[in-house]
C-alpha positions as CSV (number, residue, x, y, z in Angstrom):
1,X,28.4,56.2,57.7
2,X,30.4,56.8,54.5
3,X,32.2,53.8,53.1
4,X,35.7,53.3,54.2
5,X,37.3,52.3,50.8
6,X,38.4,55.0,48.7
7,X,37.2,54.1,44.9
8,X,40.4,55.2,42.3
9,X,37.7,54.7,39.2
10,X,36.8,57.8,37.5
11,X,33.2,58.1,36.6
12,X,32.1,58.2,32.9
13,X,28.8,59.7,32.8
14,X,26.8,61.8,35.2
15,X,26.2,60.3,38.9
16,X,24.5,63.7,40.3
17,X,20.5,62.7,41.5
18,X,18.1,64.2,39.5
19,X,15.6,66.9,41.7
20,X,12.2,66.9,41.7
21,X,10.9,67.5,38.5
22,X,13.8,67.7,36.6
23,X,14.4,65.4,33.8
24,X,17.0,64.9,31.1
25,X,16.6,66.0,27.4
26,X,19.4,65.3,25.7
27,X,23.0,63.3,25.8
28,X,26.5,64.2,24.6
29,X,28.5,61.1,24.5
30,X,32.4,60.7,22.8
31,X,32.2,59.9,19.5
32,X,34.4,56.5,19.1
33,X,34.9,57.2,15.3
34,X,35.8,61.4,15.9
35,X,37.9,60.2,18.7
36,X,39.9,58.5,16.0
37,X,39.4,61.6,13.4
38,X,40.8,63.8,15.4
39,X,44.1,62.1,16.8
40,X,44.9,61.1,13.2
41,X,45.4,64.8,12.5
42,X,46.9,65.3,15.6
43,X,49.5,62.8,14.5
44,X,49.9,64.4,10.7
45,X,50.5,67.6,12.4
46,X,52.7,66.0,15.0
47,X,54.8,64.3,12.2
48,X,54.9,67.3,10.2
49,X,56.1,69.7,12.7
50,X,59.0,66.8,14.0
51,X,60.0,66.9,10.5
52,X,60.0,70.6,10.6
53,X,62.4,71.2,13.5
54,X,64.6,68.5,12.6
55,X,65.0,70.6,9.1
56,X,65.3,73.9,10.8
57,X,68.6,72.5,13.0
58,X,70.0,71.0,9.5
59,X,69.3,67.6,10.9
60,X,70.0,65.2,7.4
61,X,67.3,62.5,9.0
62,X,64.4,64.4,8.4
63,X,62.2,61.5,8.3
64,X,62.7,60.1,11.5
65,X,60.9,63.3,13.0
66,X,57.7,61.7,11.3
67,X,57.7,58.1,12.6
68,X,58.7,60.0,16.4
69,X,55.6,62.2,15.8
70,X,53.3,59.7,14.4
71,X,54.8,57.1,17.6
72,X,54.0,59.6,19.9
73,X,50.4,60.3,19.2
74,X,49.7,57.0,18.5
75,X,50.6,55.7,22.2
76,X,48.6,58.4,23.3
77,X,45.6,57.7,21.5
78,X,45.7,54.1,22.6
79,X,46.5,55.5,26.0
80,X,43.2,57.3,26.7
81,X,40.7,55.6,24.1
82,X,38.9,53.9,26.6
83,X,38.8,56.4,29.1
84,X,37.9,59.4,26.3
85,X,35.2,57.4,24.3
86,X,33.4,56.7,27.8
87,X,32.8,60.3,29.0
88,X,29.3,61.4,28.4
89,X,27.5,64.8,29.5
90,X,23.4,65.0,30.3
91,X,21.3,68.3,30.2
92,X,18.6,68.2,32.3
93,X,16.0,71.0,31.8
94,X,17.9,72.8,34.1
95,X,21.2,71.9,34.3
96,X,24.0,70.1,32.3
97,X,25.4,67.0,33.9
98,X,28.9,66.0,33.4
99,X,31.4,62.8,34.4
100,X,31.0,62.1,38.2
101,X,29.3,64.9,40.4
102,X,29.6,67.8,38.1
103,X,26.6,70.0,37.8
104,X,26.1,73.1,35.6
105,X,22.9,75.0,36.2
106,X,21.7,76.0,32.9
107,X,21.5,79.9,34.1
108,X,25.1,80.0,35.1
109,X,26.4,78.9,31.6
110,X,28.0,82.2,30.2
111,X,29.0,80.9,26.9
112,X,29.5,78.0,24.7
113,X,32.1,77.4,22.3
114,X,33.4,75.3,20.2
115,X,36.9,74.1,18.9
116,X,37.2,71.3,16.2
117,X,35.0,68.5,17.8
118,X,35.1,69.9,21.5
119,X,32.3,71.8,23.0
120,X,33.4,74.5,25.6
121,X,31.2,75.7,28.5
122,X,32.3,78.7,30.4
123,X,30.0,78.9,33.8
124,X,29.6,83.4,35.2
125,X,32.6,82.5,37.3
126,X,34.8,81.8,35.1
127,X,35.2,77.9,35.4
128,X,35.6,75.9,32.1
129,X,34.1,72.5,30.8
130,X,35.1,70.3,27.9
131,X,32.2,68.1,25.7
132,X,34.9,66.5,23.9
133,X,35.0,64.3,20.8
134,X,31.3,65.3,19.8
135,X,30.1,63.8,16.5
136,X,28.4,67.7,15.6
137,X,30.2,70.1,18.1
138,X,27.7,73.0,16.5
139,X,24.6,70.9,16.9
140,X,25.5,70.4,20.8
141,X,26.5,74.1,21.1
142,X,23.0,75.1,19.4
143,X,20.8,72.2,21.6
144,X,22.6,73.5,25.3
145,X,22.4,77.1,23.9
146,X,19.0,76.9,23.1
147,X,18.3,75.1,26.5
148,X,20.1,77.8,28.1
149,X,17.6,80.5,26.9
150,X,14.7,78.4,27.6
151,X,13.8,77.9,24.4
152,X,14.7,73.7,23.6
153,X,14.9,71.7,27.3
């Protein structure tokens, strides 16, 4: 019988069972330090472009766009650190594991991307996954790549 207490926690890293035979090769963890990285630009272009639309409406407190641009991120960031720094992803020689019960099989991945530090998975059907805050988004895309076309699980 299932238990009767519904759990709110999101799961971090991968809780699918491994089959028979199958056995994991490699890790993509958040990266604490391009976590940071990459909301610090997110905040100089945040406090850039407040500034930018307070001088396009002829607004004479130009500044104050900054410090709401720069406040805004920042709660954000602080927000989801310790949720975002905890995700981690596991490929298996045949599939790629992600947060909770999600499960890729390597032969359904029809592309990889990547964008600044995120790593994109798009499965045959369409459906889209996010590595984010890798430490070398090119080095993950080449490892699951690689994995994909039997050549480095």
């Amino acid at each position: 019988m299932s238990d009767p207490h519904i759990s709110t926690r999101t799961p971090f890293a991968p809780v699918t069972e491994l089959e028979p035979g199958e056995r994991v090769v490699a890790a993509f963890a958040a990266d604490r330090a391009t976590y940071w990285r990459e909301n610090a630009w997110l905040a100089a272009l945040a406090m850039a472009g407040g500034m930018g639309i307070l001088w396009a409406l002829g607004n004479e407190h130009v500044w104050t766009g900054a410090v709401g641009g720069l406040f805004a991120i920042a709660v954000r960031a602080l927000y989801l650190a310790s949720d975002e720094t905890k995700m981690r992803w596991d490929m298996t020689n045949r599939r790629l594991l992600g947060p909770g019960t999600r499960a890729i099989a390597l032969k359904n991945i029809a592309a990889v991307n990547t964008l600044f530090s995120a790593v994109q998975i798009v499965t045959v059907t369409g459906d889209k996954h996010l590595l984010k805050y890798q430490p070398d988004a090119k080095a993950a895309k080449t490892r699951i790549e690689a994995a994909k076309t039997g050549g480095g699980a």
